[in-house]
Structure formats: structure tokens, C-alpha cells
N, C-alpha and C positions, 0 to 999 in steps of 0.2 A: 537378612541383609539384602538392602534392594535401594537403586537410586529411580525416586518416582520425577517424573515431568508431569507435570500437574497444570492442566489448563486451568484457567481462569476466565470470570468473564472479562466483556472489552467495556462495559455500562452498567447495563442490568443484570443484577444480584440475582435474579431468579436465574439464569444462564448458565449458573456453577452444576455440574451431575450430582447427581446422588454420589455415584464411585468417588469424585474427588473430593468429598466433603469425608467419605470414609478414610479413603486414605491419609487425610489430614488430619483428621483424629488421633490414627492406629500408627505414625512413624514415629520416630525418637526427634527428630528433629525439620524444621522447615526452613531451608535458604529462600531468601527473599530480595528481588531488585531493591527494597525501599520498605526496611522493617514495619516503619509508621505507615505504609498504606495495606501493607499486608495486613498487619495488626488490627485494621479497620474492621476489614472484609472477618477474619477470624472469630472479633467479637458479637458481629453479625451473628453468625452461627456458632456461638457457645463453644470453638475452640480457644483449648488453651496448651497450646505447643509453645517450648522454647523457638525460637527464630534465629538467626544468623543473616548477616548481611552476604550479597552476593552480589555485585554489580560491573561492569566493565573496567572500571577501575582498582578493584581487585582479584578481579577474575582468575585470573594464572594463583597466583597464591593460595588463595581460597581453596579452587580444583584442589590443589595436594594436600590441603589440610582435612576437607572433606571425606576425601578417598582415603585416609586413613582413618577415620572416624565408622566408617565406611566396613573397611577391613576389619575393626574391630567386632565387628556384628551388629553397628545400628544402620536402623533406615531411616532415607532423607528420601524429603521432595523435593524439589526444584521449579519456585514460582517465581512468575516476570509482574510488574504491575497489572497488567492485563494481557491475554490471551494466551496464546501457547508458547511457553519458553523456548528459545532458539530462536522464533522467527523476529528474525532484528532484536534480541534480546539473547541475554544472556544464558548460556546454558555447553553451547558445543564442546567450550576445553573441558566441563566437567564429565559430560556424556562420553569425548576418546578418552578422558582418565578412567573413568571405571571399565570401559569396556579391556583396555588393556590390561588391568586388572581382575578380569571375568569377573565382576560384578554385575549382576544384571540388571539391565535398565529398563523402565515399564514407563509406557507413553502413558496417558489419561485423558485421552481425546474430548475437548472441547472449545469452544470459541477462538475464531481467531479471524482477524479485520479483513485480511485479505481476501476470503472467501467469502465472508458475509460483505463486502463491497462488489466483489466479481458477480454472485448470483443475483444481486436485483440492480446491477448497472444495465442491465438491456443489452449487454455485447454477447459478444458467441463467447461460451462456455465451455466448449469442444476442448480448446487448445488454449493453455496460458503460461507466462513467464513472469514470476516474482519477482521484480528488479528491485525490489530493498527501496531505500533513500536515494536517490541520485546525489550526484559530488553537491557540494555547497558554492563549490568556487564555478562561474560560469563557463569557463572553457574546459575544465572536465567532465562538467555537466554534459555540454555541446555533444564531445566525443563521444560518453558514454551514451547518447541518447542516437547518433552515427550510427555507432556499432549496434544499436537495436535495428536500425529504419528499418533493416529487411528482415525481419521478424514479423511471419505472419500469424502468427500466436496473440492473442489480447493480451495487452502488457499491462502488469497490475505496479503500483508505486507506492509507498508512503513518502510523504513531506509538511511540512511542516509548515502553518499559515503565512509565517512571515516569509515563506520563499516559495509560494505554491504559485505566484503569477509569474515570476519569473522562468519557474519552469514551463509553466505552460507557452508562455509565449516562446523557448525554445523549442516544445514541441512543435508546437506548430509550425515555426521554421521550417526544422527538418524534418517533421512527418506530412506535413501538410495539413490541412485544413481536415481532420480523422473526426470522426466519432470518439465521443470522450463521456466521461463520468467522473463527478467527483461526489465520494461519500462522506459525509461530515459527520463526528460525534453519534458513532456508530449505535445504536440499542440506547443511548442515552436519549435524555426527556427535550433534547433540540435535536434527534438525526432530523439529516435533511439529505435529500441526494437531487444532482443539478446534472441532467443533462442535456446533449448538443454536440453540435461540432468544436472543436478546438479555439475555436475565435469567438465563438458564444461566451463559453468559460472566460476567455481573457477580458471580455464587456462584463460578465456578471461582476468580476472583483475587480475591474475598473471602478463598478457602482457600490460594492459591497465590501464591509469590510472584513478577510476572511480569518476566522475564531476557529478555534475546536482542532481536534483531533482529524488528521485528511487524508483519503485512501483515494488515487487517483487511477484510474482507471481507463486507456488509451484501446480501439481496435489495432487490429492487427494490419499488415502492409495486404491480405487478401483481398481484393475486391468486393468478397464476399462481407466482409464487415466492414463494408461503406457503405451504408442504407442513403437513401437520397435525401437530403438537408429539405425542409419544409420553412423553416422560417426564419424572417425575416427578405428583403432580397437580395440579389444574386450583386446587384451594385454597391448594396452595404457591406456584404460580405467582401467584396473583393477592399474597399476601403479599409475596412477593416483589417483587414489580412496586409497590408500597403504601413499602414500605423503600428500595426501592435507587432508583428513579425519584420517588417524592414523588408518585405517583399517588389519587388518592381511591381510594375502596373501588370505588363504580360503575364508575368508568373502566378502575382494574386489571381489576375483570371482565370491562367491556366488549373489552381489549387481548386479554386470555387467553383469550377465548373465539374472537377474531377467528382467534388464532393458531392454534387448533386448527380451525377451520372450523366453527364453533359458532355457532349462536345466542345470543345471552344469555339468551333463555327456557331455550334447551336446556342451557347451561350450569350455571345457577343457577335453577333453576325454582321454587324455594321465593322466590327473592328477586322474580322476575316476577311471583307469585302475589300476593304482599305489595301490588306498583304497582299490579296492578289493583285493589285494596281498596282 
């Protein structure tokens, strides 16, 4: 009797372990976000377990029908469509059900989007903070991304194409013109990863239109992970920053120069010359 958390891959099919394939074998049963993709991935590799739905929408119910299934002496896994169950997917109320139940719960470490966007985003990998999806509605977004700015931890994000410029051009607002990463359609046959500064991103899907699966990835408030901006120049950036964030002229400056490691005398020296007059 054991509740398995069983990663999955986030793309590619070879990314499953050896261990998880066993386990999926040897349990009585396999919950699943989404029977029919589960069921995919299964017939891939010659499993044939019953399956059970498991998704946010029956979550709480489920958990307790589980956990008694559970009690009786079967074991279950616990699979999300991709990556490791819990992270933004479902799994938590089942994991505090069995534990209060001393059932024992066994992780199966593998894939998971967040990691695999953090270690080839180019930010520092020392220190990071998983902030889920941000709100959908823009003024809880705003706040919640507030209550990050002075986090100097690399902030890691999922979102969703059709609202991924909007947040960025919040970011940018409130973080300023940061070092950024965006991971697209991770281990799958289009990833792609785009980085830049904050205001890059907001021009790329100005021009592009953004598809796929998105793992967004922001530096932190340390200076230390604000590398100095190389392209484009320092007058387009600041327009841009002026357009796509709603920034004043000043402050664009002040952003774009920060981003480069610039002074705003050194930046704009005609515009310094002008304040001291």
C-alpha cells in the first residue's frame, strides 16, 4: 500500500525513468489529470493499468475515495498531463490525505518545466522563486508581481500564450526593463527559448505570434543578475519602454540605463546637462 507521485515527461517520451515506467506497471491503479492523454503515453510503452480521473475539478472528492482505496491495500500513482504532479497540477489534497492517514507517499523524480526553463535561461541559478501562473485579471496580476519586485531570487512563471504579453509588459512596468527568458514548448520538436531584456520580449510578440506551452523566467531585484543589455540602442529601448509599459520619458531613461549599467548622466548626457540648467 503506497501513494506514487510519478513524473512524467513535459514533450519527449524518452524523458520518462526507468523507475516510473516500473512503477506504472507494478500499482493497482493510475489517477490521471486527463484519462485520454494518459492512456497515450501508456500505450507507448505497453502499459495496461486501469486509470481513474483526477483533476482540479474533482479533486477534494476523489482524494477521499482514493485514500480509501488506498486503505484497503492498493497502490496508486499520481500522474499530471506532464511533469511532476503538485507543481500547478493536481495532487496536494491527495498527498495531506494519505499522509494523515500514514500511508506512505513516494515521489518519482522526473521532469518538470520549471527547472528545465531556469537551467538553460542564462539567469543565476543560485536562488529562485516558483510563482505558479500569475492572476489573469490585470490588477491582481499588477499587485502580485508588487509583491515580488524586491525579490532577489530569479523568478520563475508559467502563463499561458494568450496572456504572456500582457504580463510581460506588467513586468516590465514594475520590475523595470530585467533580464528575462522565455521557454517555449519545452523538449518538444518546436522548443525555443528567447532571451533579453523585458522590452525585447514585449517587441518579439509584438511581431510574433505567441503558441505553445510558456515558462517565463525574470532576474532577480540583485544587481548582480542585470548583465548589461547589448542590443539594440539605448534610444529604442527607452521608446520602447515609453510604448509598451506607459512609462514617462525620464523614467524610460532612467530603466534603460539601469539595464545597461549606466548612469543616466552617462546615458543621456545631453538630458543631465539640460537638469543642471
Amino acid at each position: 500500500m503506497a501513494l506514487y507521485l510519478v513524473s512524467t515527461p513535459i514533450g519527449n517520451l524518452e524523458d520518462i525513468t526507468l523507475r516510473a515506467l516500473r512503477v506504472l506497471k507494478e500499482v493497482n491503479l493510475i489517477a490521471c489529470e486527463d484519462t485520454r492523454h494518459t492512456r497515450r503515453l501508456l500505450d507507448h510503452f505497453g502499459i495496461n493499468k486501469p486509470t481513474i480521473s483526477y483533476h482540479e475539478h474533482n479533486e477534494q472528492a476523489r482524494a477521499d475515495e482514493l485514500v480509501q482505496r488506498l486503505l484497503a491495500g492498493e497502490s496508486i500513482a499520481i500522474v499530471s498531463d506532464a511533469g511532476t504532479p503538485g507543481i500547478s497540477d493536481p495532487a496536494y489534497r491527495i498527498v495531506t490525505a494519505a499522509i494523515e492517514q500514514d500511508i506512505t507517499v513516494v515521489p518519482i523524480p522526473g521532469a518538470v518545466a520549471l527547472v528545465t526553463a531556469l537551467t538553460a535561461s542564462g539567469l543565476s541559478t543560485d536562488s529562485f522563486l516558483f510563482a505558479g501562473f500569475p492572476p489573469h485579471k490585470k490588477m491582481a496580476r499588477q499587485a502580485k508581481l508588487e509583491e515580488l519586485s524586491g525579490q532577489r531570487a530569479t523568478l520563475v512563471f508559467y502563463e499561458a500564450p494568450h496572456r504572456i504579453r500582457e504580463t510581460l509588459v506588467d513586468a516590465l512596468e514594475i520590475f523595470g526593463d530585467r533580464q528575462a527568458a522565455i521557454a517555449r514548448e519545452l523538449t518538444k520538436l518546436h522548443e525555443q527559448f528567447i532571451r533579453g531584456n523585458l522590452s525585447a520580449l514585449v517587441a518579439h510578440f509584438d511581431a510574433h505570434e505567441p503558441r505553445g506551452e510558456i515558462v517565463l523566467v525574470i532576474a532577480g531585484s540583485g544587481d548582480d543578475n542585470l548583465p548589461p543589455v547589448t542590443s539594440g540602442s539605448i534610444t529604442e529601448q527607452v521608446e520602447l519602454l515609453m510604448s509598451a509599459a506607459g512609462l514617462s520619458r525620464n523614467d524610460a531613461i532612467k530603466q534603460a540605463a539601469k539595464s545597461r549599467g549606466l548612469s543616466k548622466r552617462d546615458a543621456y548626457p545631453n538630458d543631465a546637462e539640460r537638469e543642471r540648467k
